[in-house]
LOKOLLO-477339 format. One line per 4 residues: for each residue z negated, x negated, y negated of C-alpha. Coordinates in Angstrom, 1 decimal. Each point is the difference from the previous one (the first is absolute). Layout:
N
Z/X/Y  ... $
//
This chain:
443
68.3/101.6/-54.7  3.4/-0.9/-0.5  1.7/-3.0/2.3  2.7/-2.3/-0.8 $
1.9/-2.2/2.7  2.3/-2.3/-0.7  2.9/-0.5/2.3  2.0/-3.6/-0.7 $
-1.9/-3.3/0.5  0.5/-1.1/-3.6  -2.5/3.1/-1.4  -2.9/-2.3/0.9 $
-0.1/0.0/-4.1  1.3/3.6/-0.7  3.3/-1.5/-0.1  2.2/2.4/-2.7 $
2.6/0.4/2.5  -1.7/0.3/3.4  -0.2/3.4/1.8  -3.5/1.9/0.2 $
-1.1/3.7/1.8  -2.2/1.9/-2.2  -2.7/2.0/1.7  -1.6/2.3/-2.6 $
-2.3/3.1/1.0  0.4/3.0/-1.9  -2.2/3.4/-0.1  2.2/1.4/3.0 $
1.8/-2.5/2.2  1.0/-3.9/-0.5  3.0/-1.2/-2.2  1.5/-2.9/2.2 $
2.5/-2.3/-2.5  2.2/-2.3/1.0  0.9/-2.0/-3.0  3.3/-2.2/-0.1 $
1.2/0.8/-3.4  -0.8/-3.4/-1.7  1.4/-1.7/3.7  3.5/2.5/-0.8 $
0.6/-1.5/-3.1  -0.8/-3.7/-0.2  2.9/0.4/3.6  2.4/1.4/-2.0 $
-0.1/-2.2/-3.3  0.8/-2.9/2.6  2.3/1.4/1.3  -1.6/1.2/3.7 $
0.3/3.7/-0.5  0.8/0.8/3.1  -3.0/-1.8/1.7  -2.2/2.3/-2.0 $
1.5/3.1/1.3  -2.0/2.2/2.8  0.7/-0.7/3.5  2.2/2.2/1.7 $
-1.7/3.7/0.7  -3.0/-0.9/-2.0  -0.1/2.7/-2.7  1.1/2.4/2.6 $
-3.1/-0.6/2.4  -1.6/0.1/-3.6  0.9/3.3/-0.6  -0.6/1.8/3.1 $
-3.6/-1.5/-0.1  -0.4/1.4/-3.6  1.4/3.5/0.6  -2.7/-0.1/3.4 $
-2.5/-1.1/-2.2  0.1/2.6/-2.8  0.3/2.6/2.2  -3.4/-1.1/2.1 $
-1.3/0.0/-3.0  1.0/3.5/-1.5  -1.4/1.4/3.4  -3.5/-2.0/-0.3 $
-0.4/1.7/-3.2  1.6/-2.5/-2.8  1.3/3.1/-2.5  1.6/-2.9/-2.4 $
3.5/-2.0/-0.4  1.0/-2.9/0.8  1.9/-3.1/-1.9  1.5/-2.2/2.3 $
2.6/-3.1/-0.4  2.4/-1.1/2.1  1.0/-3.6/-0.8  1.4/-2.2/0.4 $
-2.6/-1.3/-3.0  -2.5/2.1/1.0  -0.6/2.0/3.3  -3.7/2.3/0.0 $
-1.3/2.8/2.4  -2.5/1.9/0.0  -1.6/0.3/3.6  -3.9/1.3/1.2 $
-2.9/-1.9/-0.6  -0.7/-0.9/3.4  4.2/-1.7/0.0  -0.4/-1.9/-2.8 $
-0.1/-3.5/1.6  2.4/1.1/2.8  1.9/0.7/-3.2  0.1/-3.1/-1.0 $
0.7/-2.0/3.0  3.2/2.3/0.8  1.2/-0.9/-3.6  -0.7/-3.8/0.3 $
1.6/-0.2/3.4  3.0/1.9/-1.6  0.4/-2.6/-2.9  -0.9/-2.8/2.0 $
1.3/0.1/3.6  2.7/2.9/0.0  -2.4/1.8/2.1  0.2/3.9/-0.3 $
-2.1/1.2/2.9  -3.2/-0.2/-1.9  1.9/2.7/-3.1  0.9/1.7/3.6 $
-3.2/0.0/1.5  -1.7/1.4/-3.7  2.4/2.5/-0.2  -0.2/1.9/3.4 $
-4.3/-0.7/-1.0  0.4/2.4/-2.9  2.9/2.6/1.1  -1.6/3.5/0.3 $
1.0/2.2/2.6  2.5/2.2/-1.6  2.5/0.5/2.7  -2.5/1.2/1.6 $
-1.5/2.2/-2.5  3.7/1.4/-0.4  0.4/0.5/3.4  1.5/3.4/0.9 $
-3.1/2.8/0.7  -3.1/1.0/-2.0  -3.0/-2.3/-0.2  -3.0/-0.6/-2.0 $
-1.0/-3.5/-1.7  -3.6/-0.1/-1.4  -1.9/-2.1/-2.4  -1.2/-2.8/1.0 $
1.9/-0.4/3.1  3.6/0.0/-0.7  -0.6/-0.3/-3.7  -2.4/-0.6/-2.3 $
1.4/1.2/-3.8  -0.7/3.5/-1.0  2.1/2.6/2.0  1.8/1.3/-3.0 $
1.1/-3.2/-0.9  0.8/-1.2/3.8  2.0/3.6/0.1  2.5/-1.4/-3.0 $
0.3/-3.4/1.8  1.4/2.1/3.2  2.0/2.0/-1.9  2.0/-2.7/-1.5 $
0.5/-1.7/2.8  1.0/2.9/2.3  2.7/0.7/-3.3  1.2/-3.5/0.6 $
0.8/0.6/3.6  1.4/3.5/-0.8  -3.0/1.6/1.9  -1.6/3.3/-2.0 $
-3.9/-0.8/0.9  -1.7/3.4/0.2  -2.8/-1.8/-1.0  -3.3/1.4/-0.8 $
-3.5/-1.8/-1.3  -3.3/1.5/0.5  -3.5/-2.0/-0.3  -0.1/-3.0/2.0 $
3.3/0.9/1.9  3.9/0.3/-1.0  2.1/1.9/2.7  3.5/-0.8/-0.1 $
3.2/1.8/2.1  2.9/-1.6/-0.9  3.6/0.9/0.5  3.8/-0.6/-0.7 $
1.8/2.9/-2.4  3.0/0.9/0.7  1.6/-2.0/-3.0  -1.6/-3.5/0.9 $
1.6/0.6/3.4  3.4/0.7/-1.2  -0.5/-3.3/-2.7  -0.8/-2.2/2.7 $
3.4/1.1/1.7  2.0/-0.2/-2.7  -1.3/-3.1/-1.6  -1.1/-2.1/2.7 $
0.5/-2.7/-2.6  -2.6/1.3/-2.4  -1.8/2.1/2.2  -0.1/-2.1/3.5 $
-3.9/-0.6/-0.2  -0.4/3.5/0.2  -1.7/0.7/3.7  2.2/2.1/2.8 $
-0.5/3.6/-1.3  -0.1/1.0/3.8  -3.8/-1.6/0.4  -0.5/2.5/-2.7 $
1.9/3.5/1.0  -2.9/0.7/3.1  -3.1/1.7/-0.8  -3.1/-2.3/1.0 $
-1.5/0.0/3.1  -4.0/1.0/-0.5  -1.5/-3.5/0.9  -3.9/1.5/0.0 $
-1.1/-1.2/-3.7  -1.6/1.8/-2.3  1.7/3.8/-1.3  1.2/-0.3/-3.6 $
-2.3/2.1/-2.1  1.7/3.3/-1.2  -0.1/0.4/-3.8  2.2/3.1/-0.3 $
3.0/-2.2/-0.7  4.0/1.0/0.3  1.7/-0.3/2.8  1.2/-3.5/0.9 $
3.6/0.3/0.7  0.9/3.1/-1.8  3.6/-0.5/0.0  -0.2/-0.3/3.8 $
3.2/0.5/1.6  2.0/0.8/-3.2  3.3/-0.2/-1.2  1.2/-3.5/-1.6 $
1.1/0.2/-3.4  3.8/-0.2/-0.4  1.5/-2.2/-3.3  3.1/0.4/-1.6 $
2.3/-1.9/-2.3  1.1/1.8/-2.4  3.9/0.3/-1.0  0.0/0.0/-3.3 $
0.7/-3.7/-1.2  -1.8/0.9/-3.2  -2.9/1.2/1.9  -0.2/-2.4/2.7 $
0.6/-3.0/-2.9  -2.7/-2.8/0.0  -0.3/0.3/-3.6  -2.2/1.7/-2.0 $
0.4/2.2/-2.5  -2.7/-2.0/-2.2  2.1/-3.2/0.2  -1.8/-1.8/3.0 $
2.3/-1.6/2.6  -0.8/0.5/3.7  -2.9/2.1/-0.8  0.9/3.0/2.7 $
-0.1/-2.8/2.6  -3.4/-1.7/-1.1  -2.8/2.7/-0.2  -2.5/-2.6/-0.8 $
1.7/-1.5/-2.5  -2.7/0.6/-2.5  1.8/-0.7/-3.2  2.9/2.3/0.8 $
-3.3/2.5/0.7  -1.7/0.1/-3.7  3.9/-0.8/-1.5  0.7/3.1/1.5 $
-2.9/1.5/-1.3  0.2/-1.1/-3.6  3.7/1.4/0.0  -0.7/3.4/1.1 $
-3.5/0.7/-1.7  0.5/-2.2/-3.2  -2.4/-3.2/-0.6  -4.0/0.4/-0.3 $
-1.0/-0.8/-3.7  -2.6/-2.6/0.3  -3.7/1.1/-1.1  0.0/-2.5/-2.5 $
2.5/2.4/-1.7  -1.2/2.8/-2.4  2.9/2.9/-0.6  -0.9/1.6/-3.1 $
1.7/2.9/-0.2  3.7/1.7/0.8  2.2/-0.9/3.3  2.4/-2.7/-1.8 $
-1.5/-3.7/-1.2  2.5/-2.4/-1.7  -0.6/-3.9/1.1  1.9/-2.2/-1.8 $
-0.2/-3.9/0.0  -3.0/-0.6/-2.2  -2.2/2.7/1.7  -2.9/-1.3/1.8 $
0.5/-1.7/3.5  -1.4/2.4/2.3  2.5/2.6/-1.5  2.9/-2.6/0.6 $
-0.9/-0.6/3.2  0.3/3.8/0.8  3.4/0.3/-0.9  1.1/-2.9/1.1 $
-1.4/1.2/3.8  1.4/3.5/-0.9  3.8/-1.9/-0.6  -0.2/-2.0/2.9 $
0.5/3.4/2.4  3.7/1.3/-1.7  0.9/-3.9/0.3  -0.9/0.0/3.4 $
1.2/3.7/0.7  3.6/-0.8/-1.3  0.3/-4.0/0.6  0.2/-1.5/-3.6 $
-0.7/-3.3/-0.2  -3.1/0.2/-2.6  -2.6/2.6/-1.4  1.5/1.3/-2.8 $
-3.8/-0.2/-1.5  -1.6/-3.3/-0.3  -4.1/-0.7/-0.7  1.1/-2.9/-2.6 $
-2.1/-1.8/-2.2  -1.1/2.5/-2.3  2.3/-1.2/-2.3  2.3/3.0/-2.0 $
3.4/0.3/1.6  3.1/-0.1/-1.6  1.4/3.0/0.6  -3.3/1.9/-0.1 $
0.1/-0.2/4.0  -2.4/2.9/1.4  -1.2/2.5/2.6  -0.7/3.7/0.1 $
-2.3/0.5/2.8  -0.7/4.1/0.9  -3.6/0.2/1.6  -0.5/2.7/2.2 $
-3.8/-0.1/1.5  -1.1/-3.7/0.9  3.5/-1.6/0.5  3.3/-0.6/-1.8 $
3.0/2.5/1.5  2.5/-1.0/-2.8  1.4/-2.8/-1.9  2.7/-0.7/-2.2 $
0.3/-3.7/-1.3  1.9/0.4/-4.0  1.8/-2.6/-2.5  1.5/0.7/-3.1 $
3.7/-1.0/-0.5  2.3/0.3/-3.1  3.1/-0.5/2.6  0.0/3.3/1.5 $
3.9/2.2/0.6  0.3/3.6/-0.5  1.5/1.5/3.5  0.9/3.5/0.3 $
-0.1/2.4/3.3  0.6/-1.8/2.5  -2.3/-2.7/-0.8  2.1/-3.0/1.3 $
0.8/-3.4/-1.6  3.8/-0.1/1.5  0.5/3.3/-1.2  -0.1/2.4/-3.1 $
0.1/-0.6/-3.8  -2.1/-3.1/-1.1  -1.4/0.2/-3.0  -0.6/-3.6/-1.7 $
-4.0/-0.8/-1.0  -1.2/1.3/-2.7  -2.8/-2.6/-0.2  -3.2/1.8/-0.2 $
-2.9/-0.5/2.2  -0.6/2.2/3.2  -2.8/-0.2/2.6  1.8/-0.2/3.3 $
-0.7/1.1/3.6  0.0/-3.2/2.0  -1.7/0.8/3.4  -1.7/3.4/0.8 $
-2.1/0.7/3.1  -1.7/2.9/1.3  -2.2/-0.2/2.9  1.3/1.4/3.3 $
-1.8/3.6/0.3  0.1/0.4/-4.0  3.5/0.1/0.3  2.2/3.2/-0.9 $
-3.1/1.1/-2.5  1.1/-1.3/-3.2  -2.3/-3.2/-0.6  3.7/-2.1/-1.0 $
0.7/2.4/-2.4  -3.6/0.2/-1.6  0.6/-3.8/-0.3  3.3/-0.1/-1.8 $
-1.2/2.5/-2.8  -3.0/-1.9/-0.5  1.8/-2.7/-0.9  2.2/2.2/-2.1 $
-3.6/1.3/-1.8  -1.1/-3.7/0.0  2.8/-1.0/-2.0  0.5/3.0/-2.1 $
3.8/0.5/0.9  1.5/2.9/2.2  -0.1/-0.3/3.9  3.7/-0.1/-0.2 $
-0.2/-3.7/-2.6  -1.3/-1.4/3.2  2.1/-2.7/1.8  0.5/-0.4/3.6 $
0.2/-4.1/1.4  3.2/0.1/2.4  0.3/0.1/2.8  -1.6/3.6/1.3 $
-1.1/0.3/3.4  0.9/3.6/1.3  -3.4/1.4/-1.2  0.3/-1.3/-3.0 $
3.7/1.1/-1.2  -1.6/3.6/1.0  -3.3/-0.7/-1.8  2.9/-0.9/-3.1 $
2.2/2.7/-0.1  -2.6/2.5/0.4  -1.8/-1.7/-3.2  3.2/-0.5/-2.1 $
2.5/2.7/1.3  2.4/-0.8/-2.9  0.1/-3.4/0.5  -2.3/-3.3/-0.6 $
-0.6/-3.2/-1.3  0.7/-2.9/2.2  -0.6/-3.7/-0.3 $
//
């Protein structure tokens, strides 16, 4: 049955902006609620903000007595999550049955008197013996004793808290039992000594180099498991910095910035991906037929969208400042705006976004606008090559030039009544002359 106190002498009512502690039983421990939210605001709309702030060190006692708390619970067997808020509106815990009124008292005392001791005294109630458990030397916990969850899941619990004290467990659960052996690698040692900013909470990896002294317990079951330490004894792994300043660059051939000095930057990760394998057609998606579709402003949305994701990768890839293919509002475009995309499997390895333009120049060999004879306009309409992508390992195989005499076929002129948008990127003047060798049109 749930259990409401209220805190400030005018709640004899249920005054709206008194204080009250919310007890409330749940199905696996007790939701304890201290509720000051109403009290927070009617202080600040007159002007007493600051009297409604928490005490000094409050929601720090507060959160050390809910980290304690949900991991008592985790080991007792709770296999859930938890929600928890803290303040200065609302502050909740979750604590043990059994706590629930200790609970309380420690958070009224808090609000009331500035007294911390009681959030002291719960905390140190429900703190499970991990340094302890993660003491150098093999030992076995068992159900029911040290822990009452399953062993599997009391296994996982270990392991990420070994991981957050750079500790490799050597964990093992078997019924009604979980032995454990941890120990410091080699790398956590040298992070703690390099980064004693970061890594300072790491223990002394000396407690950890000895072998354990045999204290009489129980032998560790052999299951015909490797070998411990295999790389006992071996030799560290040397790292080098390369010379090249192209190879040693922190940016990406795909267009990300920083991404050889973030390996978990997970964007950089499926950017990366997309830009060398071409973008997964979604299953929504039905290619009928050949290896080229042509999406042009009016086709339907789910096609837009595809090109539009495949333009995005040359725009980050060579730093323009938009994609040269946009999903509009499927309304026709002006200068019948479209997108050959070439299919290869399940994804997208080429694209070429096209215009057509009655403003094009003849150029002859060499194909540059400050040089050469210019030939004026002569007014008729060409499709023209504005950006062209292929994806990173299709390169070299001939997907650009399938693209640029599609769009030759599409528009029923010769691959050399194509136009080229200025200005080329390297691989593009290439991808140019190799397609006009006489010469092209450029606008």
């Amino acid at each position: 049955m749930s259990t409401r106190i209220w805190l400030d002498p005018t709640a004899s009512g249920g005054h709206r902006t008194a204080r009250r502690i919310d007890v409330e039983p749940g199905r696996f421990f007790t939701r304890v609620t201290l509720d000051r939210d109403n009290y927070v605001y009617t202080a600040r709309q007159q002007g007493r903000g600051a009297e409604a702030e928490l005490r000094p060190g409050f929601a720090d006692a507060v959160k050390k007595c809910v980290d304690a708390a949900s991991d008592y619970l985790w080991v007792h067997g709770y296999a859930g999550g938890f929600v928890h808020s803290p303040g200065p509106g609302t502050i909740s815990m979750s604590v043990p049955f059994p706590l629930a009124d200790q609970a309380a008292e420690a958070l009224r005392a808090a609000e009331m008197d500035g007294d911390l001791t009681g959030l002291e005294a719960l905390t140190e109630a429900v703190t499970v013996p991990l340094d302890e458990w993660l003491q150098p030397g093999e030992r076995q916990l068992r159900q029911g004793v040290d822990f009452t969850s399953a062993p599997s899941a009391f296994l996982q619990f270990l392991r990420a808290r070994a991981r957050a004290r750079g500790l490799r467990l050597n964990g093992r659960a078997e019924p009604g039992a979980v032995w454990v052996h941890p120990t410091m690698p080699p790398e956590a040692a040298e992070l703690r000594d390099r980064y004693p900013d970061r890594f300072g909470h790491y223990p002394d990896p000396a407690l950890y180099a000895q072998p354990a002294d045999d204290d009489g317990g129980p032998l560790r079951p052999y299951v015909g498991a490797r070998s411990e330490r295999p790389s006992r004894d071996a030799t560290p792994v040397v790292f080098l910095q390369p010379q090249s300043a192209s190879l040693s660059s922190e940016q990406c051939p795909c267009g990300f910035p920083g991404a050889e000095t973030d390996d978990n930057n997970a964007g950089h990760l499926q950017g990366h991906m997309r830009w060398s394998t071409g973008v997964l057609i979604p299953r929504n998606l039905t290619w009928y037929g050949g290896h080229i579709a042509v999406v042009n402003a009016t086709s339907p949305v789910g096609w837009r969208k595809l090109a539009y994701g495949c333009a995005l990768l040359p725009r980050r890839e060579n730093h323009y400042d938009f994609p040269s293919f946009a999903v509009g509002d499927g309304e026709p475009a002006e200068d019948n705006a479209r997108a050959y995309l070439y299919r290869s499997g399940r994804r997208v390895v080429g694209f070429v976004s096209v215009f057509d333009t009655a403003h094009a120049r003849w150029y002859p060999r060499p194909m540059e606008t400050s040089e050469g004879v210019v030939q004026p306009t002569d007014g008729q309409l060409r499709p023209t090559v504005n950006v062209i992508f292929t994806a990173g390992i299709w390169r070299r195989r001939g997907v650009a030039q399938e693209l640029v005499r599609a769009i030759a076929t599409d528009a029923d002129v010769a691959v050399s009544e194509v136009a080229w948008h200025t200005p080329f990127s390297d691989a593009g003047r290439g991808l140019a002359t190799r397609m006009a060798p006489d010469g092209a049109w450029l606008a």
